[in-house]
Structures are given as structure tokens and as C-alpha cells.
N, C-alpha and C positions, 0 to 999 in steps of 0.2 A: 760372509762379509757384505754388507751393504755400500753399493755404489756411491760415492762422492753423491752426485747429483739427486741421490735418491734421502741422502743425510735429514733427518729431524731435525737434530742440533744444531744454530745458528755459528757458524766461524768468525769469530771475528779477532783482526789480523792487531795483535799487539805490539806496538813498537812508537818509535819517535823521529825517526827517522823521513821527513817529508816527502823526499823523492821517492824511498820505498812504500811508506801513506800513499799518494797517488799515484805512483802506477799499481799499488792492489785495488784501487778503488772502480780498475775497470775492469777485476776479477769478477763476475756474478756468482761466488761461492763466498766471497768476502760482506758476510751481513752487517758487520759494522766493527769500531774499532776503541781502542783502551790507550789509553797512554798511561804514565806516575813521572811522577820528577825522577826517579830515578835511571830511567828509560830515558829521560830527554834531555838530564846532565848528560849522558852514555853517548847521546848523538848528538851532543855540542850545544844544542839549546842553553843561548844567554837570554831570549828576549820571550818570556814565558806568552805575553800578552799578541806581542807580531805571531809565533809562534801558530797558535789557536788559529787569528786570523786569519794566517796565509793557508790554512789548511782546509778551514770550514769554506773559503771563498768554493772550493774544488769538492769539496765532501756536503753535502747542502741536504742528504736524505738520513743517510745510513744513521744509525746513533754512533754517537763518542762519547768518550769519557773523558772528562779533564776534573783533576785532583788539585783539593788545596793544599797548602803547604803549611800553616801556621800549627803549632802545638796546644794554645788558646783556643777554645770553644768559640767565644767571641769572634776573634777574628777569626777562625774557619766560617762561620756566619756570614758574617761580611763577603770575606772570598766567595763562599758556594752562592750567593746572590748574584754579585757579580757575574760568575762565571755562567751561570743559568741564563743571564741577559744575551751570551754570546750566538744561540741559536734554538729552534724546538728541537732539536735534535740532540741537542747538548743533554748528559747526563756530569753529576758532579761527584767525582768519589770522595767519600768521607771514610776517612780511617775509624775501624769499628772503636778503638781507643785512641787516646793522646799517648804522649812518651811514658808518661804515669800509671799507666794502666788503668785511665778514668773513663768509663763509659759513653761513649759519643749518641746515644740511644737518647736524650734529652734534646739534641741538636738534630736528629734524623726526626727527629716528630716534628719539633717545630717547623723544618724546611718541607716536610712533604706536607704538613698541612697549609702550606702556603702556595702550594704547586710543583717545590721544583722535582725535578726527578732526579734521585740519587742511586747512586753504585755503593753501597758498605762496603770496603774493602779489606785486605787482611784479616779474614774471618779464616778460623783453624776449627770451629766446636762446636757442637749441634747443639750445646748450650747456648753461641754466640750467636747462632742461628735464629733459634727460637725468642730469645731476649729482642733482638732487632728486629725480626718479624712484625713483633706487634707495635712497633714504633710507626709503620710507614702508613700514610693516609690512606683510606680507601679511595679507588679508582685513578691514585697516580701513580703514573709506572715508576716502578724500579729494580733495583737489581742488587743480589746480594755476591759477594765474589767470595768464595769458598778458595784457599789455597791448596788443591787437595796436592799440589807439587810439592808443597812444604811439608805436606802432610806425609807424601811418601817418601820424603828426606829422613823422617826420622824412625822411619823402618816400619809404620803402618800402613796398611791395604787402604788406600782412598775411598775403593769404588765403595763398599760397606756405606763411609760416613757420607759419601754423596749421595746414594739411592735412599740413605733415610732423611737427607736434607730435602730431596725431590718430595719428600714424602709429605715432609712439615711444614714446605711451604704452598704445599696442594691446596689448604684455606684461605692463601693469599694469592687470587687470582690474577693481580698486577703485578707482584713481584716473581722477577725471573730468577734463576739460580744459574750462577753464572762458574765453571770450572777452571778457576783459572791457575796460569805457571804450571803448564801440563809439561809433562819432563819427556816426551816422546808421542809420534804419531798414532799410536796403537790408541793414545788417550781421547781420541776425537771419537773412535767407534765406540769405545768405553763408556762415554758421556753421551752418545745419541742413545745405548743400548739401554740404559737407565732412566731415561725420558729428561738428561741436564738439557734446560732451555737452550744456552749458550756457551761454548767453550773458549776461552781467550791464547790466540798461536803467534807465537813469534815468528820472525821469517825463516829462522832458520827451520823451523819444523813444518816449516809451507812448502820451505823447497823441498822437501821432503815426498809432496803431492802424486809429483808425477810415478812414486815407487809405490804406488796404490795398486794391487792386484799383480803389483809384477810376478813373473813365474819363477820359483825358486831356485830350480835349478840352474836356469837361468843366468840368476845372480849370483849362485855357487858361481858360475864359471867363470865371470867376471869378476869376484875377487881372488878366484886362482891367477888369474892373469895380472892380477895388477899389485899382486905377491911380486910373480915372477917378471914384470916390468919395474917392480922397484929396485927390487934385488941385484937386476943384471943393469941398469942405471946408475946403482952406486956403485957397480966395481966390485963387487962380495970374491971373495975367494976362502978356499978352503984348503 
């Protein structure tokens, strides 16, 4: 197992929550960060625009993401402009489709050929992969987000369909391949082991961090005991 510190893969700390945003922000394992509306309904986010603001005054390097929310091409347009004014650091996620299942590949060309840098998100298919791919300008960064969590919701092996996304998007030297909604820790060594640029982690599977190399036996013996301090806690009898 490769050390934390020794990781390829860029981590960056997924959530919306502001006060957990900045205090990861003086994590130096923390390369950058994601948000979606639905992460920031989740942590009360009413004021989408303060929102950004209060975050980027504190976050001024790392990259983020912020997501439009419109169902329209058009205004997704509008928003992902806007949103791209908010910092150079700013990436804008655009959903790989609308509600309709219509292509957002028309709207990823037009914005990277205009500079900004986009995240396609909700990408499931090495089809959807390849299709977007070739939408993004040459020479501006961007990032494609693979759900491989989604992906192993429904009872497929992720790594397969990521190590052949690493593979497809190897001609596309600006575009990163980003692993995101990773369903457990194991998934960060997984995605460095496969050359994924970036993997996107919730808090809950950061705090997860410090149980990196623990010794097993170890933690056997701490869940025996905390068996037997539940057990005798509740009162159990037999």
C-alpha cells in the first residue's frame, strides 16, 4: 500500500458544508474541491451566489467546482459563464445530459472554446466518455467525473471501466479523469493504482484517513471491546 503522502492521485474533499470546506483547506492532502446542488441543499445552502463567495474569499488556489442548475442548454450557458467569472480557479460542472437525456456535448464545446474550464459530471460510460472527450478545446483544462460509486451500485467492478477511461482520455492531455462518489476508502488506492488523476471524498471517508495502515489485529481488538462495552452498556442479559 502506498503512503498517503506518497498518493498520485489528487484528493479532493467533496462536500458543501463551509466550515468543513475550510478547515480542509489547511489539509496539504486536500488538492482541491467539488461541490453539486445537491450536497449544498444537504448543508442548508439558500444563497447559492454568497455561498461561492464566502468560500472562494478562503479557497483562492486549489480548483472547485460549482454546478449549474438549469435543465435548458441555454441557460446552463449563461450560468456556466457567470459562474467561471467567480475565480481562475473555478471549474464549472455541467451535467453530461439534461433531464431528457439530450446531450450537453454541444454546450461543453462551445464553453471550452471560449476558455472556461468545465467538470462533465454524472458520466456512467466509456461511451459517455469518449463522446465528451472530444467536445473539450484544446489546451483548457478540464475534468471529466466518472461515477464509478454509481457504477458499483449496480453490481459492476468500477476499476475495469476507469483504467480503460484513463486509457481514452491519455490523447486528451488537459482533460483529467476525475473518480468520483467513491463508496469507501480502499477507493483512493484503487484510483491512484490506475493512474485516475483525481478522486472526489466526502468527509465522512476523510475521517476515515487516520485508519490508513492501521495494524489489524490491532483493530480486531478494538472492535472486540467495543462489542463488549456495548453489550455491558445496554444492560444484555441472558
Amino acid at each position: 500500500m502506498r503512503a498517503l503522502a506518497d498518493l498520485r492521485v489528487k484528493i479532493f474533499a467533496d462536500g458543501a458544508d463551509k466550515v468543513e470546506m475550510l478547515a480542509l483547506a489547511q489539509n496539504p492532502l486536500i488538492k482541491g474541491f467539488t461541490t453539486n446542488p445537491t450536497l449544498m441543499r444537504k448543508a442548508g445552502v439558500v444563497d447559492y451566489t454568497k455561498f461561492a463567495d464566502d468560500v472562494l474569499k478562503l479557497i483562492t488556489v486549489r480548483p472547485i467546482s460549482f454546478e449549474v442548475f438549469s435543465d435548458e442548454f441555454d441557460e446552463m450557458e449563461r450560468q456556466a459563464r457567470a459562474i467561471a467569472t467567480w475565480g481562475t480557479n473555478v471549474y464549472v460542472k455541467i451535467p453530461i445530459t439534461n433531464t431528457r437525456g439530450e446531450s450537453s456535448q454541444d454546450l461543453v464545446r462551445r464553453l471550452t472554446d471560449a476558455g472556461v474550464k468545465v467538470n462533465v459530471t454524472a458520466v456512467t460510460t466509456l461511451d459517455q466518455v469518449d463522446r465528451i472527450s472530444r467536445c473539450f478545446a484544446d489546451g483548457v483544462p478540464g475534468c471529466v467525473s466518472v461515477f464509478a460509486g454509481r457504477v458499483a451500485d449496480t453490481g459492476r467492478d468500477p476499476v475495469p471501466v476507469m483504467a480503460a477511461a484513463v486509457e481514452r482520455l491519455a490523447s486528451h492531455p488537459y482533460v483529467e479523469l476525475i473518480w468520483a462518489s467513491p463508496r469507501e476508502l480502499l477507493n483512493i488506492f484503487q484510483a491512484d493504482q490506475i493512474g485516475c488523476h483525481i478522486i472526489t471524498v466526502t468527509a465522512d471517508i476523510l475521517r476515515k484517513l487516520t485508519l490508513v495502515g492501521k495494524g489489524l489485529d490491532q483493530y480486531s481488538l478494538e472492535t472486540v471491546k467495543m462489542f463488549y462495552e456495548d453489550a455491558r452498556s445496554a444492560g444484555y442479559s441472558l
